[in-house]
N, C-alpha and C positions, 0 to 999 in steps of 0.2 A: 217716276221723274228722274232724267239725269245727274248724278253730283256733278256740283257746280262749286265755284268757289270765286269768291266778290272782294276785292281789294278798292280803298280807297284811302281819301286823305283820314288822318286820323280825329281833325280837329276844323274845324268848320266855323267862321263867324261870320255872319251876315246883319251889318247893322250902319246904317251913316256915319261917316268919322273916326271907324273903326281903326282906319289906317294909320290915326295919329296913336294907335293904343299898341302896338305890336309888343308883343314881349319874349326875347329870345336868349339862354343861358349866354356868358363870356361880354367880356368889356371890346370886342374888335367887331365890327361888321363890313360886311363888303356888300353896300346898294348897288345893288344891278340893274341899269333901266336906258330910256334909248334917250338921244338929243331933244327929239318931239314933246316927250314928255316935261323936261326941262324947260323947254321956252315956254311951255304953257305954266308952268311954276305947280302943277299938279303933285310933284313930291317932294316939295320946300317942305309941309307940315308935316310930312312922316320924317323927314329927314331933321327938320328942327328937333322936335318930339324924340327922338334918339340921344340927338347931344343932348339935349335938356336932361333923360334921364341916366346921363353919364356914360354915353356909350361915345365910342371914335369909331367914325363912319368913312370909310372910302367909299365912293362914288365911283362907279364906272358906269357913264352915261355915253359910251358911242353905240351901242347896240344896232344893228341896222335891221331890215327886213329880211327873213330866210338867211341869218347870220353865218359867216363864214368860219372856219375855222381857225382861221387868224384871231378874228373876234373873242373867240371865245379863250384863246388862248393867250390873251392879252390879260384877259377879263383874272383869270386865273394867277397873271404875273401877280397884278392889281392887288387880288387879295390874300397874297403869300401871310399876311399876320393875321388875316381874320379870323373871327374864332364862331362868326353865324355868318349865313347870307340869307340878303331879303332880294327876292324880284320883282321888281315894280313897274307894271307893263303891260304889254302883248303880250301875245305866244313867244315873238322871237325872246324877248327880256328872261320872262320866266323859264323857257329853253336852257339858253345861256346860264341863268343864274343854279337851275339843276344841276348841270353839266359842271360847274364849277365845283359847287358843293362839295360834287363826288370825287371831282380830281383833289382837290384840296385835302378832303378827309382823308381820303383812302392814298393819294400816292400814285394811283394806277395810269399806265397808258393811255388814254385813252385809241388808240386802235385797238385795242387789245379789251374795249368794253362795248363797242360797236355791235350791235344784234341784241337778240332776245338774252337776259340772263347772262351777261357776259360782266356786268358790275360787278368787283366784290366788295368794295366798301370798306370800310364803312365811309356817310360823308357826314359836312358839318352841317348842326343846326339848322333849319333851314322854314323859310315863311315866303307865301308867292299872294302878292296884291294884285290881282289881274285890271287896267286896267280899261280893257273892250272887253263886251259881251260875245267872246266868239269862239276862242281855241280852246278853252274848260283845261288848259295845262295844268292850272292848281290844283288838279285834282286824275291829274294822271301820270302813268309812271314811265313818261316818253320823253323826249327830247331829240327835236329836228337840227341838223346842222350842214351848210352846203359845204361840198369839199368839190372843187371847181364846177364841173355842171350835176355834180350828183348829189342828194341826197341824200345822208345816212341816219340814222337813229341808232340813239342806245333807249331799249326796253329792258326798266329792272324796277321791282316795285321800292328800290332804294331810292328810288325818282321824287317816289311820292312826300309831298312837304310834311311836315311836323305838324303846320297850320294853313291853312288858307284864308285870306282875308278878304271879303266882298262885302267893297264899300262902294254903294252906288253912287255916292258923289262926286266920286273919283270919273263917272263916266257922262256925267252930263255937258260938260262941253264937248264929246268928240264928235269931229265934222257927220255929216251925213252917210257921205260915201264910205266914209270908214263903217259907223255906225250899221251901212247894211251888209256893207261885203261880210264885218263880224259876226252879222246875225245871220245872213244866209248858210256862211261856215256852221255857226252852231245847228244851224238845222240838218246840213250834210250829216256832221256828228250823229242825230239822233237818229236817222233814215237810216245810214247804212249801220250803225248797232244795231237796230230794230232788225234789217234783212240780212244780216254776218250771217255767211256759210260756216262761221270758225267754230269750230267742236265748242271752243268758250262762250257761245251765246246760251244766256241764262234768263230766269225768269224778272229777275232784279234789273238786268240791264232791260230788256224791253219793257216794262213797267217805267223806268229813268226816262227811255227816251220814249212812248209819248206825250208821260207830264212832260217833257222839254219841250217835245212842237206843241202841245197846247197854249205854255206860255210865248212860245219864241211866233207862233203864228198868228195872236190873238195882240203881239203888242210891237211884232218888227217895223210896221208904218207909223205906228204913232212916235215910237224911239226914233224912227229915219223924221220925219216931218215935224215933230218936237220935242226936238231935243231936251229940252227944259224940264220934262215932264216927268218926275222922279219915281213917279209908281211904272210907269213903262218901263223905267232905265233899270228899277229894281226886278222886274220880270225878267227880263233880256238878261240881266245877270244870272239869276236863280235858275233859269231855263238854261243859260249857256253851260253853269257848272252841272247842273240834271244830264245834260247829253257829253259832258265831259267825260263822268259816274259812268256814264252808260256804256261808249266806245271804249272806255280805260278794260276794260271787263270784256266788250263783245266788238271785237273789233274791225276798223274801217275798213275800205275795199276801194273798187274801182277807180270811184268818183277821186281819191286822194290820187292812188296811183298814177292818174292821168294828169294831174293837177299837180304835180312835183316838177314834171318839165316846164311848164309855164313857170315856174319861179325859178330853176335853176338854172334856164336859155335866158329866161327876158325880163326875168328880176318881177314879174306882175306878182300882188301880195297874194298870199296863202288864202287869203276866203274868198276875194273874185278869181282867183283858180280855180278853186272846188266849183262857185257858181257856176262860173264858164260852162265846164263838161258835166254839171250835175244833168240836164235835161237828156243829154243824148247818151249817157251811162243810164238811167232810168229806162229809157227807150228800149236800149239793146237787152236789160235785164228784161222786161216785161214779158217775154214767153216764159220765162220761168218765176217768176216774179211777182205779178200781177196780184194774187190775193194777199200776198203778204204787205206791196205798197196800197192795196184799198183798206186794208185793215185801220193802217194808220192814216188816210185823207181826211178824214171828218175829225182827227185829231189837230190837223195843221191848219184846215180849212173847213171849220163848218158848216154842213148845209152841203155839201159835195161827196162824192159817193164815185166807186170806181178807182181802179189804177187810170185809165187814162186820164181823167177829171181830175186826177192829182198831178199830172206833171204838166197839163195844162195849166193848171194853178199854180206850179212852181214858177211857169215862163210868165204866164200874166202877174204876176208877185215882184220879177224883177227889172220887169219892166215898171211898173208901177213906181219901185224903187229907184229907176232913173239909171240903172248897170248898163255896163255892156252887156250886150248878151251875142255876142260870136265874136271870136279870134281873130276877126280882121279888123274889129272896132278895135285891139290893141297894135294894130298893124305887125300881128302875127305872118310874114309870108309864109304862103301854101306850101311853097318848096321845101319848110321846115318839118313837117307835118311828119315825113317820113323817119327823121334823126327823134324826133318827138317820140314816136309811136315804141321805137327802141331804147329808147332813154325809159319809158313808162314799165316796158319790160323786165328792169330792171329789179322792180321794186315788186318781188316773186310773196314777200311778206304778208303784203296788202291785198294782190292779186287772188292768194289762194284762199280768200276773204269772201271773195264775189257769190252770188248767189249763181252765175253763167262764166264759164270760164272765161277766161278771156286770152284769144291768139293774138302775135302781134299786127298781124291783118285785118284780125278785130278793134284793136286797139288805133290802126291809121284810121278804120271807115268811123269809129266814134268821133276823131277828132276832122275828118272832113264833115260828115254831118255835122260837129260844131263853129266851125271855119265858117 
């Protein structure tokens, strides 16, 4: 067997209420979290719960979707005295509140920490309350940030929080639509660690991501249609950080790649991207592909057997869920298709992930079969 080597968060709580119990060294903290969050009053009680136990909390709640770098650079003025930070959120929240951390602790550029291993650190304290079941950021050593239509990440396991906190309470009012774009996202996660061409796929991370589509497949309709329903919401969580664990280690591929331009052309969020081109990235992998996506269908979808009975079940899944499922339901024009296909190119990171290579001529005919 290969040597491998499996990084993850250090510290793991999974429990109702949790969020009101956070416990992090220094009296300064800088909350990181988006407007949405706020109005729904979702991080009043972690936030109470702080002052209460004698902490001073700055709040930076503009976070937007696929956050810019102005954002995050704001985020960072924000918490010039802090001495932890917590993210309380999506992807973008916990993103941003990474990304701060690091600048904060360490001092560094951040141009200068962009790519793999490029962090040197160190950063401040640091706790991520995720709250959708879909980007597993609490427990990976990534962070996404748009710098005009691109995409960049810093990958350094200096990423990874101190603690993670999954409190499913935290997710039972979110809308529907979120609720599935999240949960499709997380199944992205486990599918493409499961089939990572990357030297780093390991036995841990595939073992992660089919417990993740068992849970994430067996409860993503009842979380999209009841909401209410806390053993679902608890699954959808457990499952999203399981394929978080999984891609942090054996990492994603096409489906992302193509799915960066749709959020950094048309601002569409991070999980109905991935959804969008997951079916016709599956497709175009399938001659090379094929036993390792049958492996895992009876993992996602019970009772079904075969690669192609799996990505038929991906499209009847999201349909069921009520998504778009083509790029002209987002009044994507065709005409973009081609500045898309080279925008996608870019991201050489992800690409060389793939189980089939992918040309940039491969990369237009994915997204007109998805159009």
């Amino acid at each position: 067997m290969p040597p491998f080597t499996f990084n993850t968060t250090p510290s793991i709580i999974f429990r109702p209420g949790a969020a009101t119990q956070i416990a992090l060294p220094g009296d300064t903290v800088l909350f990181v979290t988006d407007p949405g969050i706020r109005r729904l009053g979702l991080a009043e009680p972690a936030i109470d719960a702080l002052r209460a136990a004698g902490k001073t909390v700055t709040v930076f709640d503009t976070v937007e979707a696929d956050p810019s770098l102005d954002t995050l650079m704001a985020a960072v003025a924000a918490g010039r005295d802090a001495a932890a930070v917590i993210g309380f959120g999506g992807g973008s929240s916990l993103d941003v509140a990474k990304l701060a951390a690091l600048l904060l602790g360490s001092g560094q550029d951040v141009d200068a920490a962009w790519g793999v291993d490029n962090a040197t650190g160190p950063r401040l304290p640091l706790a991520l309350v995720p709250t959708t079941a879909g980007t597993g950021s609490e427990v990976t050593p990534v962070a996404i940030i748009t710098v005009g239509a691109e995409k960049r990440g810093v990958s350094s396991a200096l990423l990874l929080p101190d603690v993670a906190v999954l409190d499913a309470e935290l997710t039972l009012g979110l809308p529907a639509q979120i609720t599935a774009a999240t949960g499709v996202d997380a199944m992205v996660h486990a599918i493409e660690a499961y089939a990572s061409a990357s030297p780093r796929n390991n036995p841990m991370s595939r073992l992660l991501a089919r417990e993740a589509l068992r849970l994430l497949g067996a409860n993503i309709e009842t979380a999209v249609h009841d909401g209410a329903n806390l053993p679902a919401r608890e699954a959808m969580l457990l499952g999203s950080m399981l394929a978080g664990q999984a891609f942090a280690n054996s990492p994603v591929a096409a489906v992302h790649a193509l799915a960066y331009p749709l959020g950094g052309m048309f601002h569409i969020p991070h999980g109905l991207s991935n959804a969008l081109v997951l079916p016709s990235v599956l497709k175009f992998n399938a001659p090379v592909a094929a036993q390792t996506y049958a492996e895992i269908a009876a993992d996602a979808f019970p009772g079904i057997s075969g690669c192609d009975a799996f990505i038929a079940a991906i499209e009847a899944l999201t349909r069921r869920l009520n998504m778009p499922t083509r790029l002209r339901d987002l009044d994507i024009p065709e005409t973009a298709l081609d500045t898309m296909a080279g925008e996608a190119m870019k991201q050489q990171r992800l690409l060389v992930n793939n189980p089939r290579p992918v040309t940039q001529a491969d990369a237009l005919a994915i997204y007109r079969a998805a159009w």
